[in-house]
Residue frames relative to the residue before (quaternion, step in Angstrom):
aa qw qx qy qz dx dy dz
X 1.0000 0.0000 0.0000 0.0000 0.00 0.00 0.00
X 0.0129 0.8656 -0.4841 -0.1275 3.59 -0.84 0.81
X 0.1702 -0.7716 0.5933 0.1540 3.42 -0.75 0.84
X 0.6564 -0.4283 0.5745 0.2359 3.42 -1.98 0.77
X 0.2644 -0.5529 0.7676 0.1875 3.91 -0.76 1.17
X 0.3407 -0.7460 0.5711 -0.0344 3.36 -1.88 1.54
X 0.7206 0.1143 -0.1085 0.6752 2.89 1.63 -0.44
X 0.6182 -0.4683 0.5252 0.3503 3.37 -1.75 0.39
X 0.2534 -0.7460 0.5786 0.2109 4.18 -1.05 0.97
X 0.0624 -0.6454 0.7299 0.2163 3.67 -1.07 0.15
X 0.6670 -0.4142 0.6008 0.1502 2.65 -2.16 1.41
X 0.0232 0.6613 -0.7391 0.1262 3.44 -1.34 1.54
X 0.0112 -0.6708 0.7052 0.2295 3.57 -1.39 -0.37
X 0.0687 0.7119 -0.6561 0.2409 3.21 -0.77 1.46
X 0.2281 -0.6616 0.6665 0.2571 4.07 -0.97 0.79
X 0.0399 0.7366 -0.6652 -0.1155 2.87 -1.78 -0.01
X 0.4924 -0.6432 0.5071 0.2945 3.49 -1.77 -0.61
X 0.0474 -0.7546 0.6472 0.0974 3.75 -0.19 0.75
X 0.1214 -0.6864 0.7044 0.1335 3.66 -1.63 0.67
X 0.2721 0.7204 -0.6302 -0.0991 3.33 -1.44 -0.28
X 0.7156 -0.3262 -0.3644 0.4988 2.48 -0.56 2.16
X 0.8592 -0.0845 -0.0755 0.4989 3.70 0.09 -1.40
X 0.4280 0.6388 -0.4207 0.4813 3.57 1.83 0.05
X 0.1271 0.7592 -0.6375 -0.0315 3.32 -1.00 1.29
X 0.1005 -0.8064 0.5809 0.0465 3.75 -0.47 0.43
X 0.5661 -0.6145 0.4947 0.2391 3.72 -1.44 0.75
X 0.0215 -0.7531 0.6521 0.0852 4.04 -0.40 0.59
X 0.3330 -0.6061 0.6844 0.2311 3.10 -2.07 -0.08
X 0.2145 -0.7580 0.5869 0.1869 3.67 -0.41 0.80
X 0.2741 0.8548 -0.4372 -0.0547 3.08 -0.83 1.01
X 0.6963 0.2783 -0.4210 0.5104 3.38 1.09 1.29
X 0.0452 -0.7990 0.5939 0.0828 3.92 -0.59 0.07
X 0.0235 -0.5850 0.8083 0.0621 3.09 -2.16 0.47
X 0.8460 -0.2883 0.2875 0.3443 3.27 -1.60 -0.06
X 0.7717 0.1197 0.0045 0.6246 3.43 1.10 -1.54
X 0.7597 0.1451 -0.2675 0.5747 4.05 0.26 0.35
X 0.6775 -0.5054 0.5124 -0.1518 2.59 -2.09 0.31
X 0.4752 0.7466 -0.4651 -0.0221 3.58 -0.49 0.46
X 0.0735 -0.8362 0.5010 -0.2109 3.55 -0.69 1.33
X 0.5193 -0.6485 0.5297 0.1708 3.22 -1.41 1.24
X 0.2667 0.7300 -0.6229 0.0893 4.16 -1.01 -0.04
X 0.2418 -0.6346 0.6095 0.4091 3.72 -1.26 0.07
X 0.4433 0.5551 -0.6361 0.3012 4.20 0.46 -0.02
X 0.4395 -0.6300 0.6395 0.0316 3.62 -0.86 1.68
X 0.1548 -0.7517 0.6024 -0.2193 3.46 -0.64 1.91
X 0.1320 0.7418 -0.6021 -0.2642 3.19 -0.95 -0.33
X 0.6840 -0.4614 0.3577 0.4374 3.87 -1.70 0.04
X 0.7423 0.2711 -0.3815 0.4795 3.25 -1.08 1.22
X 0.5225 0.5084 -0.4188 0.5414 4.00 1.32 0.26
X 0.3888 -0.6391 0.6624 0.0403 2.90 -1.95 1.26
X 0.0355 -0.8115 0.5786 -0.0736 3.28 -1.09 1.34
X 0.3523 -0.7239 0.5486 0.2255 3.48 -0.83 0.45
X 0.3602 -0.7261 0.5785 -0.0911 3.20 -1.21 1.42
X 0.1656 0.6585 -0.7256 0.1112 3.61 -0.76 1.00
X 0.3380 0.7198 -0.5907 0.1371 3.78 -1.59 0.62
X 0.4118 -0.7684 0.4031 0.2783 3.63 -0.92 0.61
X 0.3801 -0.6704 0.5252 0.3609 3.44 -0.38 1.37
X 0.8005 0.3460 0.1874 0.4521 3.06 0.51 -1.90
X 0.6684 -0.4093 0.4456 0.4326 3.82 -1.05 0.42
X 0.8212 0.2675 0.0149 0.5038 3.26 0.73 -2.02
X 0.7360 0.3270 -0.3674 0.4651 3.87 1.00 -0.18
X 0.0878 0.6108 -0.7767 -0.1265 3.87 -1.01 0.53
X 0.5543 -0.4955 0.6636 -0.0831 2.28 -2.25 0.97
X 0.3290 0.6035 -0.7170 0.1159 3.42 -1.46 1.37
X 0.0117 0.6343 -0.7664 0.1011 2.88 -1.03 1.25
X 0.6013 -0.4849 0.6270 0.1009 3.34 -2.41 0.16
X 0.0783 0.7394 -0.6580 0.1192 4.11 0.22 0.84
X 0.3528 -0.6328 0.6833 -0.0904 2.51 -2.06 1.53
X 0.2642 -0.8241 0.4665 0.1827 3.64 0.63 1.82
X 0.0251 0.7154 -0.6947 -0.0711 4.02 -0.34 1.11
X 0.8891 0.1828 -0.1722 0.3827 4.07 0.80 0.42
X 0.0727 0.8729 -0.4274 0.2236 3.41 0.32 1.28
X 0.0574 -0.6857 0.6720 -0.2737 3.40 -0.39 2.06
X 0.0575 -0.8411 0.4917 0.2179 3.51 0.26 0.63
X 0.5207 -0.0377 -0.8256 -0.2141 1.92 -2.20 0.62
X 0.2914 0.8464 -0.3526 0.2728 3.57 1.99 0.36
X 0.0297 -0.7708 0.6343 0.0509 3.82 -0.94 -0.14
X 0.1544 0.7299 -0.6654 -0.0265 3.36 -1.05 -0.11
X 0.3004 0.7398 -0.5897 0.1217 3.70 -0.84 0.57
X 0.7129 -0.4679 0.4721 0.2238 3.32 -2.03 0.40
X 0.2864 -0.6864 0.6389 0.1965 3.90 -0.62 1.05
X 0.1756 -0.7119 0.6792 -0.0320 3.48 -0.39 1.73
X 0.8551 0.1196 -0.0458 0.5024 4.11 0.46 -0.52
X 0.0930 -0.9341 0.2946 -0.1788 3.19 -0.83 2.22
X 0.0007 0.8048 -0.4062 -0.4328 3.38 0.65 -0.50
X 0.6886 -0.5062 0.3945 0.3376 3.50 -0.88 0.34
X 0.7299 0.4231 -0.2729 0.4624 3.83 1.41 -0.17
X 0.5948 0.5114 -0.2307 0.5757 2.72 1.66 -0.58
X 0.8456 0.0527 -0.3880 0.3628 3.53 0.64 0.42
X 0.3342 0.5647 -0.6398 0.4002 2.98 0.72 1.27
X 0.5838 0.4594 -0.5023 0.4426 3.63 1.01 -0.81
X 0.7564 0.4732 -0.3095 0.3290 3.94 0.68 -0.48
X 0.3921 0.5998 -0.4092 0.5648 3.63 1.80 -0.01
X 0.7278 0.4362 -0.3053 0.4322 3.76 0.32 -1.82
X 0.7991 0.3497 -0.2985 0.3873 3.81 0.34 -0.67
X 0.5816 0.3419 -0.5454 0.4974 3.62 1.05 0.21
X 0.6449 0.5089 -0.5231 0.2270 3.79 0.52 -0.24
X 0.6212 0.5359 -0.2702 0.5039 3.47 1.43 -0.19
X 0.4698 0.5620 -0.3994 0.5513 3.36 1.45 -0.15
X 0.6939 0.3340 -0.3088 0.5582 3.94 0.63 -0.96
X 0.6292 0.5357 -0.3667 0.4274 3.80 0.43 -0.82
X 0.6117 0.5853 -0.2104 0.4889 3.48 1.07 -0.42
X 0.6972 0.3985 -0.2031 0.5602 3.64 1.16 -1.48
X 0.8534 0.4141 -0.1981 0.2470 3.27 0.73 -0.68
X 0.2255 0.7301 -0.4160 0.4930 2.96 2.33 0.76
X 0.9206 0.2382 -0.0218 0.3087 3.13 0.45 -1.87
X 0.2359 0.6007 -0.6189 0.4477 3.14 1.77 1.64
């Protein structure tokens, strides 16, 4: 299934922990938008699986959310954050607006 990316991602480097159900496996986040995801791991996924996401945006903000894998080249992924809390993505709204507020100083 292929969805249309809604927003532009910015390049991060952030570890983390993916589970599904009792398979848990170490990832490397390395791109983000508001609603998806993209991120390195060897736990073997395929497109249309839900995984669970944990990782520290921030000193002070982790992150767990639920991703729906819409792209999966292992050891690659990419997918859509389908389950959110409401702090957790504002903590992930506030730090990409300071991520652009940040590039667009140092144009």
């Amino acid at each position: 299934m292929k969805y249309q990316r809604e927003f532009f991602r910015i390049s991060i480097e952030r570890t983390g922990q993916l589970r599904r159900g009792t398979d848990t496996a170490a990832c490397q986040i390395t791109q983000l938008t508001p609603y998806g995801i993209g991120l390195s791991t060897d736990l073997l996924v395929t497109c249309g699986e839900a995984i669970e996401l944990e990782f520290q945006l921030t000193n002070e903000c982790p992150i767990r959310c639920t991703v729906l894998v819409t792209h999966a080249i292992p050891p690659i992924l990419g997918g859509r954050v389908t389950a959110i809390s409401p702090e957790h993505q504002t903590w992930i709204a506030q730090f990409l607006d300071q991520h652009a507020a940040i590039s667009l100083t140092a144009l």
